[in-house]
N, C-alpha and C positions, 0 to 999 in steps of 0.2 A: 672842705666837704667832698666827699667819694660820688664821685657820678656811678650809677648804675643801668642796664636796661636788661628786657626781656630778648634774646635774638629767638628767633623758630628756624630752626632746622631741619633736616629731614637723614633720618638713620634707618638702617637695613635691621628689622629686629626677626629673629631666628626663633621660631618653632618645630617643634618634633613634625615633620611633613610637611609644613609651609614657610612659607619669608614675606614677611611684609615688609612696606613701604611707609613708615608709619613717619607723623610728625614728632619731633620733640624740642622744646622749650629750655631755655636755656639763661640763668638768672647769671651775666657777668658785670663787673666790676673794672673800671678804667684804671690800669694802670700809672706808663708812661709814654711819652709819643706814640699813641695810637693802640694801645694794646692791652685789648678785654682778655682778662683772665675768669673763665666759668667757675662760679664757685658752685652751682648743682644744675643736674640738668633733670627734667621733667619729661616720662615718656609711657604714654597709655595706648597700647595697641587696640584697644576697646574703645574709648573714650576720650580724645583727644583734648573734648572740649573741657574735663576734668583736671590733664594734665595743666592747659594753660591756665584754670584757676588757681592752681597751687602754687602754678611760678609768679602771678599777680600776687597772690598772697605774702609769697616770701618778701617780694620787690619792693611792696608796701611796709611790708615790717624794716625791711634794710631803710628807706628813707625817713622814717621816722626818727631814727636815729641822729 
């Protein structure tokens, strides 16, 4: 069975005249000795708390599996 988790992150995302500091979500998948491979990462400059619903969402669909 494939372990998976959510990491949160934090990425520099670029707008016409600003830069924010915004979180993003990040749905990985355990390898081998120690090593998460992101298979998508989630990122809402607006709404952060949307972003991490989608990575729950996906997270959930992968364990079901």
């Amino acid at each position: 069975m494939k372990k998976y988790r959510i990491k949160r992150t934090c990425k520099w995302v670029h707008f016409p005249g600003k830069h924010l500091f915004c979180p993003t979500f990040a749905v990985q998948v355990f390898i081998i000795f120690g090593v998460w491979l992101t298979i998508k990462s989630f990122t809402d400059p607006d709404d952060p708390d949307f972003a991490r619903r989608e990575a729950e969402e996906l997270f959930e669909k992968l364990n079901e599996k």
